[in-house]
N, C-alpha and C positions, 0 to 999 in steps of 0.2 A: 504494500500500500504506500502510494505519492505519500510524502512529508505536507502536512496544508501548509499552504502560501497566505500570505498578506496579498488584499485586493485591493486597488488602486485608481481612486477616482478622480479626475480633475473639474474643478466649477467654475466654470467661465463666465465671471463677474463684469467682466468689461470695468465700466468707467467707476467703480462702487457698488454692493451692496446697500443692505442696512446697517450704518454705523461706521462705514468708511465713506465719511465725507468728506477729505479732503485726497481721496486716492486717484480723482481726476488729474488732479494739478500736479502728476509724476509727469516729468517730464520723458519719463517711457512707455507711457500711457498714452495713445492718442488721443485727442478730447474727444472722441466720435469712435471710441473704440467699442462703442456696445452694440453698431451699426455696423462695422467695419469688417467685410469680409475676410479678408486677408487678416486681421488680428487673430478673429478667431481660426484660420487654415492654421497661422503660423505656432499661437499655443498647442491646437491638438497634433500637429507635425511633432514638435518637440515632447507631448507628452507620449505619444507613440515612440519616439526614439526610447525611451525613457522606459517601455513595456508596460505602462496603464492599461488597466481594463478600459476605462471609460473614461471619454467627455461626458458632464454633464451640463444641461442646461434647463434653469429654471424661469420660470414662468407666471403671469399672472394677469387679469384682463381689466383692470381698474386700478385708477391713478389719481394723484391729489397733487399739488404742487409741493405737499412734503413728502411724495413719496423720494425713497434712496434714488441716486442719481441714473442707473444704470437701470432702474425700471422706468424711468421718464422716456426713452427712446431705445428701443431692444428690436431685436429679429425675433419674428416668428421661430420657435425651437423648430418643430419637423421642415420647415423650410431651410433653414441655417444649416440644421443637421442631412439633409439631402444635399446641399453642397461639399457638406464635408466628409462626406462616406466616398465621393468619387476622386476623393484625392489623398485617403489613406485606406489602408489592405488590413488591418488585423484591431484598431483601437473599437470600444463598442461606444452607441450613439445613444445617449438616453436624452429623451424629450420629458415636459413635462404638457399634460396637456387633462384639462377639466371634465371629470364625470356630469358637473352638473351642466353646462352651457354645453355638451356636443352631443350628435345623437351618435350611436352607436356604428351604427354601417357605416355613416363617413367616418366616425373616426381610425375604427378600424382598419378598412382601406388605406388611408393616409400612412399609418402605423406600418401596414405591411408594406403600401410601397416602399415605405424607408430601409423595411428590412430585406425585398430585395434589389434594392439600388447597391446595398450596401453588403450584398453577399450575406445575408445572417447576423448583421451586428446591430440590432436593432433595441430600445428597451422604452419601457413607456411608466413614467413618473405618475401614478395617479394621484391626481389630487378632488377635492371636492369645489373648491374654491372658499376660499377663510375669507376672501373682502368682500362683506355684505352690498358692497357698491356696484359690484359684478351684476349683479340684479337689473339694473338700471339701462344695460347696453346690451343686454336681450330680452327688451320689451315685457319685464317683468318689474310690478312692484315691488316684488316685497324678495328678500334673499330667502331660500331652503331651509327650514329646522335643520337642526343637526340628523336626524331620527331620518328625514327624507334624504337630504345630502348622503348619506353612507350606504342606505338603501338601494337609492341609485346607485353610486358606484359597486354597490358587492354585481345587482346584476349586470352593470355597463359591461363591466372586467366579462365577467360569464359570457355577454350575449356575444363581445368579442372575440373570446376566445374558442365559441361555437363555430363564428364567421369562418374564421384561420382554420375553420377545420373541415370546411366545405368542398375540400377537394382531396381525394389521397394524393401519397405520393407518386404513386403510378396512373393518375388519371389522365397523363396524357400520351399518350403511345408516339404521337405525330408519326404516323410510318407512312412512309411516300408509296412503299410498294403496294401497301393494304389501300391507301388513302384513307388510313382513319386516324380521326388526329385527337378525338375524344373517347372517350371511356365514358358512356353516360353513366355505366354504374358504378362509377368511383365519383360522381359529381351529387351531394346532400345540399337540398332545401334545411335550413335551420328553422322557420313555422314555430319562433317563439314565441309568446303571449304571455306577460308578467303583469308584475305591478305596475311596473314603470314603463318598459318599452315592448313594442309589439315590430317583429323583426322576421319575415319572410327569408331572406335570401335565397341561393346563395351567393357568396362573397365573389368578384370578381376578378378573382389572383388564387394562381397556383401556390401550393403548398415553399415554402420558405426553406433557405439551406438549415437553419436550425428548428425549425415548424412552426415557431410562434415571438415575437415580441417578449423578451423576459420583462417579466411583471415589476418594479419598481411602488415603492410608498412611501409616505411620512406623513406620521401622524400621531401625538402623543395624548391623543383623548381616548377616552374606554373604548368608542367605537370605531377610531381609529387604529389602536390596537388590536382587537378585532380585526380589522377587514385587513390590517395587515397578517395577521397570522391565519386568515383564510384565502387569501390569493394570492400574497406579495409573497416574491426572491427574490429579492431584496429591498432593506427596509434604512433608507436613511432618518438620523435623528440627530441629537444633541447629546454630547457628552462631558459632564464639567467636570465628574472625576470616576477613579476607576471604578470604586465601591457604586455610584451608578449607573456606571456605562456595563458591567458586568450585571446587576441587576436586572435592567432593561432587558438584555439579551439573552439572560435565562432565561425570564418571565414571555418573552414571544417566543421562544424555543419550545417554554412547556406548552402554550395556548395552540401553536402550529402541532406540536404530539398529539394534542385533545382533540384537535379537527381530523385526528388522520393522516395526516401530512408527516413527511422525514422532515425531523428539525433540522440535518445537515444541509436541506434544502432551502434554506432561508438564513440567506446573508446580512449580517447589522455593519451598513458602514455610514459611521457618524462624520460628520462634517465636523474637521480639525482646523485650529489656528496654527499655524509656523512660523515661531521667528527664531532667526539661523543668524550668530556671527560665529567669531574666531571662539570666542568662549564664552561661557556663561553669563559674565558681569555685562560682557558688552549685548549680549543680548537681551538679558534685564534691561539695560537701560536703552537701547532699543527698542522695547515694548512700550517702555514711560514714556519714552516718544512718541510713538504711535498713540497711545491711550491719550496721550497731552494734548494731543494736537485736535482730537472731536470736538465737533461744538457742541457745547451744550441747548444750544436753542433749537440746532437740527433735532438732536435726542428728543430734546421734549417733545419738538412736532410729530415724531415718529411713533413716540409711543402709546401717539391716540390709534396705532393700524389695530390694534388686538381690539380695539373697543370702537370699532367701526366708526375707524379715523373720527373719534370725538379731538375735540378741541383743549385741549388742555395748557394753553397758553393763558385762559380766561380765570386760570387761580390764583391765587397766595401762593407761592411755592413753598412759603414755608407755616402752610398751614398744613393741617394733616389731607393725606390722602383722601382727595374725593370718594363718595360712595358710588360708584359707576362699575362695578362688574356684572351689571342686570346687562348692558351697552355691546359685551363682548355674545350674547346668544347665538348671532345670528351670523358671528363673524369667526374671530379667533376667540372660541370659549376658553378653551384649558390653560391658554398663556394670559387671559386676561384674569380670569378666576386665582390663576399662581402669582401675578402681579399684584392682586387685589387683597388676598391673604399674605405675600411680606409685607405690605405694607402694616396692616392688622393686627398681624403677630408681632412686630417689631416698633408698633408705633411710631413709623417713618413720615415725614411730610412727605411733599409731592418733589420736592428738591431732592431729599435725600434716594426717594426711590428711584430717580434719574442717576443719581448719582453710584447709588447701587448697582443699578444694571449696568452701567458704564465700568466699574468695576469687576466685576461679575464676569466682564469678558475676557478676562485674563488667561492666558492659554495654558495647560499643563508641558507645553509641548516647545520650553523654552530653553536654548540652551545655544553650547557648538555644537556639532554634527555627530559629535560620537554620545555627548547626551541625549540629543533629539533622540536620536536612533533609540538609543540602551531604552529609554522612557514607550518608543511604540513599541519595540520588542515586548518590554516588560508589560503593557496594558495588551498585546496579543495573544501573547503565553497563560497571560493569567485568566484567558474568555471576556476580555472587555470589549472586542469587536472583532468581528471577519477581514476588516477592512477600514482605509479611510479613505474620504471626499478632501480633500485641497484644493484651498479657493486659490484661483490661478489671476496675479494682476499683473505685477510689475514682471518682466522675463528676468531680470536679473533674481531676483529671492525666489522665483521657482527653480533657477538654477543651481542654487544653493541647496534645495533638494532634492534634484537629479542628481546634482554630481558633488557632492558632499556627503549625503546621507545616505543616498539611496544603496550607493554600493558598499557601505556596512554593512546594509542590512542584507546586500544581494549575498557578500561572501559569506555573512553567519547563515544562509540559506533561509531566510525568513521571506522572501519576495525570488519572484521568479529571475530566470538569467534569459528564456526566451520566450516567446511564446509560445501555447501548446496548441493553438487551435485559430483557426480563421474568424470563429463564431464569437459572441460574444456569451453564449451559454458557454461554449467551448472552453472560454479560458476562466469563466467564473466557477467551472467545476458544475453545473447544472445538467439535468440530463434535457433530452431533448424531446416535448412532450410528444406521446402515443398517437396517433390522431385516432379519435374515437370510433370510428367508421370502420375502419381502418380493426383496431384493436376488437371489436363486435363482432367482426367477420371473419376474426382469425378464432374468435374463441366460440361462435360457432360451428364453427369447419372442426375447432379441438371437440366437441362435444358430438359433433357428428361422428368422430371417426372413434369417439369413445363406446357410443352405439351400435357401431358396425361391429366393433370389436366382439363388445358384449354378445351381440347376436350370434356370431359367427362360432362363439366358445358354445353357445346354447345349442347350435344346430350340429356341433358334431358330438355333443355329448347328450344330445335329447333327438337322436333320431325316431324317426314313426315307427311304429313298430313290425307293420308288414313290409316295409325297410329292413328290419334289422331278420326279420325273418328269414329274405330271402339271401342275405348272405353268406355263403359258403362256412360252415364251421371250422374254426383251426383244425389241421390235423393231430390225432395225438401220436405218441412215441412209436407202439406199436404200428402206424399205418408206414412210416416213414423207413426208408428200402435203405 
């Protein structure tokens, strides 16, 4: 049995996330790096060189003038990502793209064109959509309960992955001699009818080098956890330290056993901070840097997104914490509800809890390169994650962990030295799913020939009996000359 490997994500933030608001102004950052094709070709070229599993790229369909910089103007993810599958051979392409705003058959489609533009390296981030403002720019009042939001997505994922399954592998012969280029009977209608979506098909694309889009989530509310340990492999999240990044990942291991599912089959890679100098002191105070330089007035504006971008400019800052986690229902509940209770528990003003969270973001993952390393090692070793996400901005500090860190880790054999597979299941260690049609028709044919069997033992040990009559008797001893 393989030695398991460390998996390897890269998150293409372009001009800033949330909370790096001054990450525009590198000057090896384009200012228009979130639009920028070539930015993003020339990250995933490099993180490919580098052996990552995955670009990722994340997504969302509502904007404020305080949202983070790098969601004010973004590419389309499966757009973005179908340019960049034609220009690398082995990295895999995760999108994120909304259970709640897309129907089913298109998105699906979309999804598998990507996977086979891209040979197999295809992965799809579900999300529900957290900013209740989403609502607004698909002719809908009012944003999803949570209860509907997740609902939909358990069956979106499902009626998807029925789609992807609409054709076998063998349903196309194309043979010029025969001239037949279809196999009707390897092509399934899916004649879904749920709760939420009613889906005829079938899907119009042949079966996939790896047969399906690997499932992608993040979600750290009950029913987020849930639908991740019912469909997702893999599941990104947050890790502030090991005692609970190793929890986390027990606790969806055991809930993916309880549904039936192989826990081995369900990857946790948390989205990590890196800062990398010569040594530790200088990287400490490299981070003080970093942390020094956020504004505090972005911060505040930002932290009304859990509480469906409420305004929170309009307090005392240093009065105590507004009573506003009723605000987060319909948006970001579980980070606003967490926000709402430190403040509670800790009797923080509104200042302080900016202040907190801004703190808060301090990385475990701070050192020189032989710490960095020793620190993921040791949160791998010990089950705190399958894998990490790195947010990829400046090229020079991602370089720093290419080729600083990364081949520590490659010589202790903790992360791979090549690739093993073209697919993006392939090199995440996933198997490659059965297609159902497919799998029904073998294990009928097993059942058939189980029958025949059966029969055939009955028929020559229960012959009729004016059968057995007229068989010649063995000779006995004395007949035989």
């Amino acid at each position: 049995m393989s030695r398991r490997t460390l998996k390897l994500g890269a998150v293409l933030l372009g001009v800033g996330g949330p909370g790096q608001h001054n990450t525009w102004l590198d000057p090896e950052i384009p200012a228009d790096a979130s639009v920028d094709i070539g930015w993003y070709l020339a990250r995933a070229k490099e993180a490919e060189a580098a052996l990552f599993d995955l670009v990722f790229i994340v997504d969302s369909q509502f904007i404020t003038e305080n949202s983070p910089n790098h969601y004010l103007s973004r590419l389309e993810p499966l757009t973005l990502l179908s340019a960049l599958a034609v220009h690398t051979s082995h990295i895999g392409l995760v999108g994120t793209a909304t259970t709640s705003y897309n129907e089913p058959f298109n998105l699906a489609r979309r999804l598998y064109s990507l996977d086979h533009i891209s040979g197999g390296r295809a992965g799809w981030n579900v999300v529900t959509s957290g900013d209740a403002g989403t609502a607004g720019n698909y002719s809908r009042d009012e944003h999803y309960d949570y209860a509907t939001r997740y609902g939909r997505a358990r069956e979106h994922v499902q009626v998807a992955q029925g789609l992807w399954d609409s054709y076998e592998a063998d349903a196309f012969p194309r043979d010029r001699d025969t001239k037949v280029f279809l196999d009707p009977s390897k092509q399934h209608r899916l004649d879904h009818k749920g709760e939420y979506f009613s889906v005829v098909g079938p899907l119009n694309l042949e079966r996939s080098a790896q047969g399906q889009p690997v499932i992608f989530q993040a979600g750290d509310s009950e029913e987020g956890r849930d639908l991740g340990a019912s469909v997702a492999e893999v599941i990104f999240t947050h890790a502030p330290t090991l005692d609970k990044a190793r929890a986390f990942r027990t606790e969806l291991r055991e809930r993916a056993a309880a549904k039936g599912r192989n826990p081995d089959h369900v990857l946790i890679l948390p989205g990590i901070s890196l800062v990398i100098a010569d040594t530790d002191e200088e990287a400490r105070a490299k981070e003080d840097a970093k942390l020094g330089g956020r504004s505090f007035e972005r911060a505040l504006k930002e932290l009304g997104r859990p509480f469906g971008w409420h305004d929170f400019t309009q307090y005392d800052l240093d009065a105590p914490f507004p009573d506003v986690a009723a605000l987060g229902e319909r948006s970001f509940r579980t980070q606003a509800e967490g926000i709402s209770k430190l403040a509670k528990d800790n009797g923080y003003t509104l200042r302080q809890v900016v202040q907190h969270l801004s703190d808060a973001a301090r990385s475990p993952f701070v050192g020189s390169p032989t710490t960095v390393a020793d620190t993921i090692e040791h949160w791998f070793e010990q089950g705190g994650f399958d894998g990490i996400n790195v947010v990829i901005n400046a090229p020079s500090e991602f370089a720093l962990f290419t080729d600083r860190v990364l081949p520590i880790l490659r010589e202790r054999g903790v992360v791979r030295s090549e690739y093993e597979s073209s697919t993006l299941r392939g090199n995440l260690g996933l198997p490659i799913p059965e297609n159902r049609h497919t799998a029904a028709r073998q294990h009928a044919a097993a059942q058939q020939d189980t029958a025949d069997q059966t029969a055939a033992k009955q028929d020559a040990t229960e012959a009729p009996a004016e059968q057995r009559a007229e068989e010649p008797a063995a000779p006995t001893a004395a007949l035989v000359p």
